[in-house]
Phi, psi and omega in degrees: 000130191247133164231148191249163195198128213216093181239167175269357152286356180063018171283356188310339172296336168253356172270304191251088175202319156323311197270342183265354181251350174279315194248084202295325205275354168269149171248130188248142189228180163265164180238110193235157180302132197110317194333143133317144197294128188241135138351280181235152170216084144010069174246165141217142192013085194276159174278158183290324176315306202280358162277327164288345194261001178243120165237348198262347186307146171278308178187159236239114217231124175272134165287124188104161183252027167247124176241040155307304149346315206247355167269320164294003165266176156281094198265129184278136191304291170327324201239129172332148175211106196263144184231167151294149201274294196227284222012063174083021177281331237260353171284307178297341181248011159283345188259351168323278152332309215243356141304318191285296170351307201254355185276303188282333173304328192256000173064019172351297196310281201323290220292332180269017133287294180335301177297308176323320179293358194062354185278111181289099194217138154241119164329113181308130159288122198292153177248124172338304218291351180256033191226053172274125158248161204265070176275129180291121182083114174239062175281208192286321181286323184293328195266294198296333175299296179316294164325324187279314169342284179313298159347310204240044158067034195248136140329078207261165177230138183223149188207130171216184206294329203244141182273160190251116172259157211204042202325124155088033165239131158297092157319150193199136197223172152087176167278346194286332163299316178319262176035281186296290150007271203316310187290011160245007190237104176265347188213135215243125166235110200273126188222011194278149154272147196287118178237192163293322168310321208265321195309158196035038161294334172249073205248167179310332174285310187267359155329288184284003153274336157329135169299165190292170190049041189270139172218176215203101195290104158293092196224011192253221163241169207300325210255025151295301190236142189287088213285351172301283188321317162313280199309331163312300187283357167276300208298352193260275208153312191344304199247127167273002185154162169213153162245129179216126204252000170192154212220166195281343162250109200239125014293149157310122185310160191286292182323325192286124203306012172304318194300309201280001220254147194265357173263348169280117210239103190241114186250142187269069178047069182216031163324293198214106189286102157347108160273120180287318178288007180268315176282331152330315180285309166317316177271309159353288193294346192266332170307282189316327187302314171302275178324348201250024226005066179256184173266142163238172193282123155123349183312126184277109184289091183336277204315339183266313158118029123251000000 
């Protein structure tokens, strides 16, 4: 069994020596123009070369649980394209969430100007119920980010293309449903994946269906939101903040008013970080599964683009 293995971070040096020791019995390689034809193939953001020079993969394995990347490439109908299920994200953007949640909920920013300020001050304490927040997407990171939510007593709204049942979520399904979805949401968290559907989605018409004082948790990708529209409904009122970990250009140019804008909270993609051995053992064990011809977990439906 030959498998190749290829990202646009340049790691291979920390990849494979993972992969060759999970899966002994395979020759695992980098993958350079020319490789020999492989079994499986291991990426992040693989080049078009390397799909045309594999036409035989049994499947196609994403280091990530975003396969955007790879839908703009041409992809052959035949062969499987498998994403990561977890391998330790859905923890890190659950405690993401729910910092930023409780950071604005608790009003932080203000106490840590205040203190900067020599100023001893206190806040009226808010009350959950006026606080639902709203995830956009429930796929494996969207239903644990909801649980964690809840957790701390917040009212959640959860709202994805297919309906959901969710313990302790109000579901909301379809397009016909956001509408609702929004006008039921003071607090936004975009957890969706990018498709043709999804792009521009956090655009000024449903922005401005958020309840007033509304915010708005970005941890999905950057090219969700329209980002002219954003900074319009903070300087307007409409929206009271946003925290945002990923952008339609990355790194963010030094110039884009994000750095600067006081309601605006920016971070560099780093909500929930690839654990590499966790996924190395995922992908492994899903190899191995294949081979054994069993079905694995995580297969990506083209036509949907997740």
């Amino acid at each position: 069994m030959r498998i190749v293995y290829f990202s646009a971070d340049q790691d291979a040096d920390q990849w494979l020596p993972g992969l060759r020791a999970a899966l002994p019995g395979a020759e695992v390689s980098l993958w350079t123009q020319g490789t020999a034809p492989a079994d499986y193939a291991v990426v992040w953001k693989p080049l078009q070369q390397l799909l045309d020079e594999q036409p035989h993969l049994k499947a196609l394995f994403n280091t990530g649980a975003g396969v955007d990347a790879l839908m703009a490439l041409n992809l052959s109908a035949g062969v499987p394209v498998i994403r990561l299920d977890d391998a330790g994200m859905a923890v890190q953007m659950a405690e993401y969430v729910c910092h930023a949640l409780i950071r604005h909920f608790r009003e932080f920013d203000a106490y840590e100007a205040d203190t900067r300020a020599g100023q001893w001050t206190y806040r009226k304490p808010r009350s959950r119920a006026d606080f639902p927040v709203g995830i956009l997407g429930l796929g494996v990171l969207g239903e644990r980010v909801a649980r964690a939510v809840a957790q701390f007593d917040f009212p959640v709204n959860g709202w994805s293309r297919s309906p959901k049942d969710v313990p302790g979520v109000q579901c909301y399904s379809g397009l016909e449903r956001l509408p609702d979805f929004l006008a039921a949401t003071r607090v936004l968290v975009c957890l969706l994946p990018l498709t043709r559907d999804t792009q521009d989605i956090m655009n000024q018409e449903n922005l401005s269906r958020l309840q007033s004082g509304a915010y708005v948790i970005n941890v999905a990708r950057g090219a969700h939101l329209v980002d002219e529209d954003l900074l319009a409904l903070l300087d307007s009122g409409h929206l009271a903040g946003a925290t945002l970990d990923v952008f339609r250009t990355e790194p963010l140019p030094a110039e884009h008013p994000f750095w600067k804008h006081p309601k605006v909270t920016v971070t560099p993609h780093t909500s929930a970080r690839t654990l590499r051995s966790e996924s190395i053992a995922q992908i492994a064990g899903k190899i191995v599964a294949l081979e054994r011809g069993e079905m694995v977990a995580g297969r990506v439906e083209l036509g949907r683009g997740y």
